[in-house]
ZATORKOL-241238 format. One record per residue (C-alpha): x, y, z. Coordinates in nm, 2 decimals, decimal comma. Layout:
% residues N
+--------+--------+--------+
|      x |      y |      z |
+--------+--------+--------+
|      X |      Y |      Z |
...
+--------+--------+--------+
***
This chain:
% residues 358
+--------+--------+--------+
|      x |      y |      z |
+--------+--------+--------+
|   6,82 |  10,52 |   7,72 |
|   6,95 |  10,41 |   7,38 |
|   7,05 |  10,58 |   7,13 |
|   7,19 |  10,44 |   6,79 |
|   7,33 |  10,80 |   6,65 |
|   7,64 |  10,87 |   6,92 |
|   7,59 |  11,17 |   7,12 |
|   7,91 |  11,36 |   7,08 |
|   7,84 |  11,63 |   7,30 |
|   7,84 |  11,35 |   7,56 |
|   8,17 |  11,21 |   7,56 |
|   8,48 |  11,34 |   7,79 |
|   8,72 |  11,63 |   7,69 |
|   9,00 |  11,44 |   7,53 |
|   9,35 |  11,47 |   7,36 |
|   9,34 |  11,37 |   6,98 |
|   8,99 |  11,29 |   6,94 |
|   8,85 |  11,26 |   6,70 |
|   8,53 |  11,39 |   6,70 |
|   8,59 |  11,63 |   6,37 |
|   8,62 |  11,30 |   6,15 |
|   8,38 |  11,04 |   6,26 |
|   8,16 |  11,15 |   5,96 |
|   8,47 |  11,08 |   5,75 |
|   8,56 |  10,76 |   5,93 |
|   8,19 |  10,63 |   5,94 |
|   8,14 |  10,70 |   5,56 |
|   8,52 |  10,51 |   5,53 |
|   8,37 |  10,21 |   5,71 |
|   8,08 |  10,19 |   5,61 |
|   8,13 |  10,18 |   5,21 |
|   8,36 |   9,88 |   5,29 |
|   8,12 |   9,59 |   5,31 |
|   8,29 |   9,51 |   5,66 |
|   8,09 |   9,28 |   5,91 |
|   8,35 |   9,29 |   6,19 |
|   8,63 |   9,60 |   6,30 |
|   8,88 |   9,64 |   6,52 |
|   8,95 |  10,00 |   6,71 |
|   9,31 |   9,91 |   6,87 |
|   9,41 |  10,26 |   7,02 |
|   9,02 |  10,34 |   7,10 |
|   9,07 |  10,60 |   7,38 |
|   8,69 |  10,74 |   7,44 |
|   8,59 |  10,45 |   7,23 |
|   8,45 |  10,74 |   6,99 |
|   8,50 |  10,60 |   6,64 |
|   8,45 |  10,22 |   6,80 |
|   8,09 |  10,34 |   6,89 |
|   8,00 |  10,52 |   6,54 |
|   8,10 |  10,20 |   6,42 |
|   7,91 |   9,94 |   6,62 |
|   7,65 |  10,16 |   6,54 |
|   7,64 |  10,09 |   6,21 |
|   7,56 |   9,75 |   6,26 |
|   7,92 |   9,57 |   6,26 |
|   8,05 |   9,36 |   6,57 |
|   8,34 |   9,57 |   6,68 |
|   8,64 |   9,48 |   6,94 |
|   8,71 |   9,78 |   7,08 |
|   9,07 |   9,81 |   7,34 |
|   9,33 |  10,04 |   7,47 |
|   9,57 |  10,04 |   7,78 |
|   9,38 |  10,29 |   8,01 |
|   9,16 |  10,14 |   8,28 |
|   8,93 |  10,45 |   8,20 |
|   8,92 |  10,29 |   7,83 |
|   8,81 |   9,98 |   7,91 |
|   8,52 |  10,06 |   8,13 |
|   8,42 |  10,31 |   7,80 |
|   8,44 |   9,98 |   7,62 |
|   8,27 |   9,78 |   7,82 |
|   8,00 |  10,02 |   7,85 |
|   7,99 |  10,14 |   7,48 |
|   8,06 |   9,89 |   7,28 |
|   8,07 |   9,52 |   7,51 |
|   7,71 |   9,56 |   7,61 |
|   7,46 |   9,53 |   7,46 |
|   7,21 |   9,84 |   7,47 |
|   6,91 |   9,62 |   7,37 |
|   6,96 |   9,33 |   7,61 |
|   6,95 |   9,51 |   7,92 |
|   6,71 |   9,71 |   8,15 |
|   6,69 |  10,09 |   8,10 |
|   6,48 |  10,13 |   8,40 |
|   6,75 |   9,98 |   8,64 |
|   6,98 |  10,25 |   8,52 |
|   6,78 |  10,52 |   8,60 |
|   6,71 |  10,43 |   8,86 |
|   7,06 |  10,33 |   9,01 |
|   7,17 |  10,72 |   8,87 |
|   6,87 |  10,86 |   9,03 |
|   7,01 |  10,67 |   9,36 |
|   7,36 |  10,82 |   9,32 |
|   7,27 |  11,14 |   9,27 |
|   7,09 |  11,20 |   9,59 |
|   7,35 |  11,07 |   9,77 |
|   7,50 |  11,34 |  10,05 |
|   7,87 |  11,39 |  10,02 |
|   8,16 |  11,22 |  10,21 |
|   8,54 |  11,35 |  10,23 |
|   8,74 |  11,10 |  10,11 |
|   9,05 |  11,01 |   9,89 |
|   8,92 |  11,18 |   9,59 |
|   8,84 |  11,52 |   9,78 |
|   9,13 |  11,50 |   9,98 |
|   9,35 |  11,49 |   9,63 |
|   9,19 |  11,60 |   9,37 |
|   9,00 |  11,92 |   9,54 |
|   9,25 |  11,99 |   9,84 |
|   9,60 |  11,93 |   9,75 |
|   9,55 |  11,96 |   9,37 |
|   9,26 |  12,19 |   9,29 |
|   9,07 |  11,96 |   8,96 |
|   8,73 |  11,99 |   9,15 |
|   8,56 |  12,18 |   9,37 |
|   8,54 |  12,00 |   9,75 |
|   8,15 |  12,04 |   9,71 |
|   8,17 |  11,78 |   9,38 |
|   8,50 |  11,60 |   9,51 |
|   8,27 |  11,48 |   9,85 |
|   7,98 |  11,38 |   9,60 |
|   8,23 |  11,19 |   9,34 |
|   8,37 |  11,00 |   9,68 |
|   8,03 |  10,87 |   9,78 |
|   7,92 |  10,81 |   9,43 |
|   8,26 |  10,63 |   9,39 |
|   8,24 |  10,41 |   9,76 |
|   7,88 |  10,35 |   9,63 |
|   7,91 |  10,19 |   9,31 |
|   8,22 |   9,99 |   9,42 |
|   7,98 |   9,84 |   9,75 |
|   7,63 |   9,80 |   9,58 |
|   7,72 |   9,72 |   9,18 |
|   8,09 |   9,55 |   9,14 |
|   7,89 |   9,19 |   9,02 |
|   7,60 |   9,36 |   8,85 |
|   7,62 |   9,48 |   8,44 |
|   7,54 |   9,83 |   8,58 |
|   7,89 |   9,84 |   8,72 |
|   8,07 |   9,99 |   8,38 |
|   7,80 |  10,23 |   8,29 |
|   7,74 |  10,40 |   8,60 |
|   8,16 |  10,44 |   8,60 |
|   8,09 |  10,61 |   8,29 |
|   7,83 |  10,82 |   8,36 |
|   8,06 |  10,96 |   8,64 |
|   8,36 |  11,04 |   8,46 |
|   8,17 |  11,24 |   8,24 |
|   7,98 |  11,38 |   8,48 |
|   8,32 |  11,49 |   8,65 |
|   8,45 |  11,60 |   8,33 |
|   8,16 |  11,88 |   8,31 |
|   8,26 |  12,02 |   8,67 |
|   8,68 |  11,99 |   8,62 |
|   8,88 |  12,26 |   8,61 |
|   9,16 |  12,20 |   8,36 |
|   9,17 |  12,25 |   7,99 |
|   9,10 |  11,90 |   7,94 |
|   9,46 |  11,73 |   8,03 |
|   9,52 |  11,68 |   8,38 |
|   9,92 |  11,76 |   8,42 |
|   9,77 |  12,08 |   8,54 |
|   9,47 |  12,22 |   8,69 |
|   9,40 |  12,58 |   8,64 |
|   9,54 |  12,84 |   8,88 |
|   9,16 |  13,03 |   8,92 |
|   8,85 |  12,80 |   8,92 |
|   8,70 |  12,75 |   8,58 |
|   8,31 |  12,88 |   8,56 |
|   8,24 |  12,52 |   8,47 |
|   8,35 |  12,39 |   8,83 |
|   8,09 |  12,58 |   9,02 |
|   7,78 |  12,37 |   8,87 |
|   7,70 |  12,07 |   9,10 |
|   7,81 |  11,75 |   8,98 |
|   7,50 |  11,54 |   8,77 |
|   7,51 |  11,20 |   8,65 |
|   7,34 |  11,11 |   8,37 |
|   7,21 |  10,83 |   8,14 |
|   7,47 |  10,76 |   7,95 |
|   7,29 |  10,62 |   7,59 |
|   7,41 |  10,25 |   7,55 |
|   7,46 |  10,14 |   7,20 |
|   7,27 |   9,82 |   7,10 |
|   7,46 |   9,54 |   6,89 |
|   7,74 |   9,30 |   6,93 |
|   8,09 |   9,43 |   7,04 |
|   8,40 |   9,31 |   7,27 |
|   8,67 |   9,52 |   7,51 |
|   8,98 |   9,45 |   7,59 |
|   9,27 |   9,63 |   7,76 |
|   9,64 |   9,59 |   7,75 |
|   9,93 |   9,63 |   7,52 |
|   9,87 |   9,69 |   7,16 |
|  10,16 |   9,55 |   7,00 |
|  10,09 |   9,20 |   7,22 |
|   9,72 |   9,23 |   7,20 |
|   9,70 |   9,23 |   6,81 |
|   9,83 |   8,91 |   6,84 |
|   9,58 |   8,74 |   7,05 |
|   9,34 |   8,90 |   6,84 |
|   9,12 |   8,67 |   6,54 |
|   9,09 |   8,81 |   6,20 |
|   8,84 |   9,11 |   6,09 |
|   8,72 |   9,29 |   5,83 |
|   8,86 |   9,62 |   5,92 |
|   9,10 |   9,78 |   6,15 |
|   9,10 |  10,13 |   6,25 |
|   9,45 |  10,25 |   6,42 |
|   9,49 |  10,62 |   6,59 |
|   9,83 |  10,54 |   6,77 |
|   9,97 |  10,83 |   7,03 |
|  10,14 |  11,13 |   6,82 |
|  10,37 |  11,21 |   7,10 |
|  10,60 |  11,19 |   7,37 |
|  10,30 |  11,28 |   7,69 |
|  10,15 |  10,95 |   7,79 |
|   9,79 |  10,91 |   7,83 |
|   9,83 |  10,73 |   8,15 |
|   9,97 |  11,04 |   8,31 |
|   9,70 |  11,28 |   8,10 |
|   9,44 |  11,12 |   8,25 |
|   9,54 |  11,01 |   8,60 |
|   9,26 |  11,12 |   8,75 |
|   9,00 |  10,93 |   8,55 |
|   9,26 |  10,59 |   8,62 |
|   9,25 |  10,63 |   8,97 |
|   8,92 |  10,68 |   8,96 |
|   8,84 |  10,34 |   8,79 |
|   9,04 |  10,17 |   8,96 |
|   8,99 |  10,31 |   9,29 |
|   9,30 |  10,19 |   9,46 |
|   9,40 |  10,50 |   9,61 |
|   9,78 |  10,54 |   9,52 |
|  10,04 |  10,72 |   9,71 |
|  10,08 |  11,04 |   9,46 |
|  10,36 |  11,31 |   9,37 |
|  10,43 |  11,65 |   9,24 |
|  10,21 |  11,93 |   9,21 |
|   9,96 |  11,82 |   8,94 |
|   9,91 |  11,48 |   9,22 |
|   9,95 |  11,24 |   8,97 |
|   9,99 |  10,85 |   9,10 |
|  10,33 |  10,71 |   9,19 |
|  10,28 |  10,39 |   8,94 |
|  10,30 |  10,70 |   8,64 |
|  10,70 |  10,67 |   8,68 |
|  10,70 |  10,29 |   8,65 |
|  10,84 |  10,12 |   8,32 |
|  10,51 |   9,94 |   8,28 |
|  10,33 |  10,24 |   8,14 |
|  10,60 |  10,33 |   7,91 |
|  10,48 |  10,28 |   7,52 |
|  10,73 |  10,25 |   7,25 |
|  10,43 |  10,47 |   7,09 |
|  10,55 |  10,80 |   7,27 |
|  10,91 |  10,77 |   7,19 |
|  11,05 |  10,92 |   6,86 |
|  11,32 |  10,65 |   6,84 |
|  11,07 |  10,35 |   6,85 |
|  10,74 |  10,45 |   6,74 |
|  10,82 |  10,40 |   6,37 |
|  10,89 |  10,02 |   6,40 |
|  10,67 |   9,93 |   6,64 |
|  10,39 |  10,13 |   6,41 |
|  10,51 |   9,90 |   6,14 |
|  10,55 |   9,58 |   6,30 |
|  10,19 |   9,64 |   6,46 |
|  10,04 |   9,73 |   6,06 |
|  10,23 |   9,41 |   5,96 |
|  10,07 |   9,21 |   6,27 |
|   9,73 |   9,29 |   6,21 |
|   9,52 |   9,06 |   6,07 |
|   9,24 |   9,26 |   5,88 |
|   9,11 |   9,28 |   5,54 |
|   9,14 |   9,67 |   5,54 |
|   9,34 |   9,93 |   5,74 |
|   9,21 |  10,30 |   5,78 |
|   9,49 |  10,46 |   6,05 |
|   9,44 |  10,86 |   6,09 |
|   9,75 |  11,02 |   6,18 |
|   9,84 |  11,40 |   6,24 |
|  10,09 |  11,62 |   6,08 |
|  10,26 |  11,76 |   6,41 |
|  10,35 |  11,43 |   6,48 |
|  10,72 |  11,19 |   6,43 |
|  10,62 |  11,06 |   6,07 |
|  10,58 |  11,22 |   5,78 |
|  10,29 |  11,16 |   5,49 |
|  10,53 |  10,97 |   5,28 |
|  10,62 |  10,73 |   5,54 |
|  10,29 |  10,67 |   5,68 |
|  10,23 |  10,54 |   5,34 |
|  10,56 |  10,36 |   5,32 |
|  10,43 |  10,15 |   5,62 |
|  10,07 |  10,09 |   5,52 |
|  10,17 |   9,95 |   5,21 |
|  10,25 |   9,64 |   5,41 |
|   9,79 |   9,60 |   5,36 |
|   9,81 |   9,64 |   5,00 |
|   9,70 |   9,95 |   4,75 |
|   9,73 |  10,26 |   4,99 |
|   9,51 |  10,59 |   4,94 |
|   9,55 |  10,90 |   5,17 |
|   9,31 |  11,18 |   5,24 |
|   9,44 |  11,52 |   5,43 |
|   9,18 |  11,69 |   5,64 |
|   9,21 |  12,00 |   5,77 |
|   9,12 |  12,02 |   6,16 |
|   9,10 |  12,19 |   6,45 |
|   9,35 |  12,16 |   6,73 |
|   9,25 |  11,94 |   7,06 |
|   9,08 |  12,20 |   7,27 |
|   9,38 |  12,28 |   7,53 |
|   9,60 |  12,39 |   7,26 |
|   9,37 |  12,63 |   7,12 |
|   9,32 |  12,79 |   7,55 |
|   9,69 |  12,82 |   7,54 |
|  10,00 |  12,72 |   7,70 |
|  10,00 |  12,64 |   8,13 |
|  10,28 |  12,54 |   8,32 |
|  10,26 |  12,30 |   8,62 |
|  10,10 |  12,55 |   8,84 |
|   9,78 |  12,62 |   8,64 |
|   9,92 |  12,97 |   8,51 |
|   9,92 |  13,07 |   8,12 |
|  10,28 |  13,07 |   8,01 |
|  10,24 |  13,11 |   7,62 |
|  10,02 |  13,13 |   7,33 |
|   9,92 |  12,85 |   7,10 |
|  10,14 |  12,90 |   6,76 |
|   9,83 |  12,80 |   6,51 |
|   9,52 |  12,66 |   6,53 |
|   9,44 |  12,40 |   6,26 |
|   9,67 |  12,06 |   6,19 |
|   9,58 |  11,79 |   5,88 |
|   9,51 |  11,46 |   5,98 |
|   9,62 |  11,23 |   5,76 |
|   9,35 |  10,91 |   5,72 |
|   9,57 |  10,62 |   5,52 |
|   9,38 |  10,38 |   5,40 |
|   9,48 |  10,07 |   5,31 |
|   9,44 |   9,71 |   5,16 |
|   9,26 |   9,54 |   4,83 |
|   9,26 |   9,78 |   4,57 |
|   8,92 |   9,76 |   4,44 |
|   8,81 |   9,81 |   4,82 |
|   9,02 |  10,12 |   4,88 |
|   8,91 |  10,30 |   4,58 |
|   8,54 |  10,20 |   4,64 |
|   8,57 |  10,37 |   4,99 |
|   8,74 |  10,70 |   4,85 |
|   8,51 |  10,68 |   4,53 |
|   8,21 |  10,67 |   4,77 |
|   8,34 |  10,94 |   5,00 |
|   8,39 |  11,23 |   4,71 |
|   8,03 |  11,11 |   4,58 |
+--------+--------+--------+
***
């Protein structure tokens, strides 16, 4: 049931993970002598969970409905206060559920082809299920994330979903499994919503850790699939790839995915924190450039940067699809640098660089 290494094979297909550098990042954090971290942007909630599992109590938050229940599961509960038996026994009980046609099916494997019907009947009764039998219970968040991922090994996209692919992806015709999903014992918190107006309400911590979007596509509208999902409100949808009518609102627009703002609201956000170190992990492709990535963490103090070569997110590397699922292009290269910028007390900083290169 537990597990206090994180699994990496285990987590969901996802646009600028970071999978490549948790060794990095968990060295970073760990030769800093914090007790407490903050993950603002935390997506899959991978580099929160490496470093809850180190021992700190981490706060772990993003805007995406999808996030938090990753949080809450990861990194909000507690691994060692809970029941492992109840779990597998609840997954067991999904699992051999038979299928119903519902929204999901109807959407997602009919009018936009993510799923195959077979899978898209089992997520809906999975889905109904969960939402009837477990809304009140701490199995709730958990058994939502063991069905994403589980849907995430049976999709048929190259991991984003502003396309599915135009012929069915071997993956798709396996039959759709839940599994446990390895809690992670120790002290944590989730929270979702803004990040600019959530640093605010935030108390201080050791250590912050910021991966803020590189571009203009917004996660919201990446994974609309896995949102609706979570929140299982069954929105009106649009266009080809399906995606849910709320993804034109003004709500879900970040001044993080527009050239024009993302520099001062990265810099406002690095002057709002209140942290004793800063580690943010930025990529080269991106709006800012190495020099001013360091121009703005130099707000924390004595700034060091380390490049690190990479491979691209997953979907890049396939190639290039258009709206219909059909290859239009060829990826241009295959490696990027990420940039990790750390930042804050001297002696700190150079102790966590020191430590890395020995």
């Amino acid at each position: 049931m537990m597990n206090e290494t994180v699994r990496e094979k285990r987590l969901i297909k996802y646009m600028g993970s970071k999978r490549t550098l948790i060794p990095v990042l968990t060295q970073l954090v760990a030769s800093s002598g914090a007790k407490s971290a903050l993950d603002l942007f935390t997506g899959t909630t991978r580099v929160a969970r490496a470093i809850k599992s180190l021992g700190i109590e981490t706060t772990a938050s993003d805007s995406a409905s999808y996030s938090e229940v990753f949080a809450k599961t990861w990194i909000e509960l507690d691994g060692s206060a809970v029941k492992p038996r109840e779990l597998d026994r609840a997954i067991a009980k999904l699992n051999a559920l038979p299928g119903q046609h519902g929204y999901f099916t109807e959407n997602f494997c009919l009018k936009a082809r993510y799923f195959q019907p077979e899978n898209g009947e089992r997520i809906d009764a999975m889905r109904e299920h969960i939402e009837s039998n477990y809304r009140d219970s701490w199995l709730y968040y958990p058994l939502l994330t063991s069905l994403i991922m589980a849907a995430d090994r049976v999709d048929s996209t190259t991991g984003v979903q502003m396309a599915f692919l135009k012929s069915w992806s071997p993956r798709s015709h396996k039959s759709l499994e839940l599994k446990d999903p390895d809690l992670v014992s120790g002290i944590g918190h989730a929270a979702r919503g803004d990040a600019t107006e959530l640093v605010k309400t935030f108390p201080s911590v050791d250590l912050a850790y910021l991966d803020p979007p590189y571009n203009q596509h917004r996660y919201f509208g990446n994974y609309h699939v896995w949102e609706s999902l979570v929140r299982w409100d069954k929105p009106e949808t649009y266009g080809i790839a399906n995606k849910r009518i709320d993804n034109r609102s003004a709500e879900h627009k970040s001044a993080f995915n527009s050239r024009a703002t993302m520099p001062a609201a990265l810099s406002k956000l690095v002057t709002d924190l209140k942290c004793e170190t800063l580690i943010l992990s930025y990529n080269n492709e991106s709006w800012l450039s190495r020099d001013q990535l360091i121009e703005i963490a130099s707000a924390r103090g004595h700034v060091e940067v380390l490049d690190i070569e990479f491979k691209r997110y997953v979907g890049s590397q396939i190639g290039v699809y258009n709206k219909a699922g059909e290859k239009v292009g060829s990826p241009a290269h295959r490696n990027n640098i990420e940039h990790i910028v750390i930042a804050g007390q001297k002696q700190i900083v150079q102790r966590m660089v020191a430590q890395l290169d020995g």
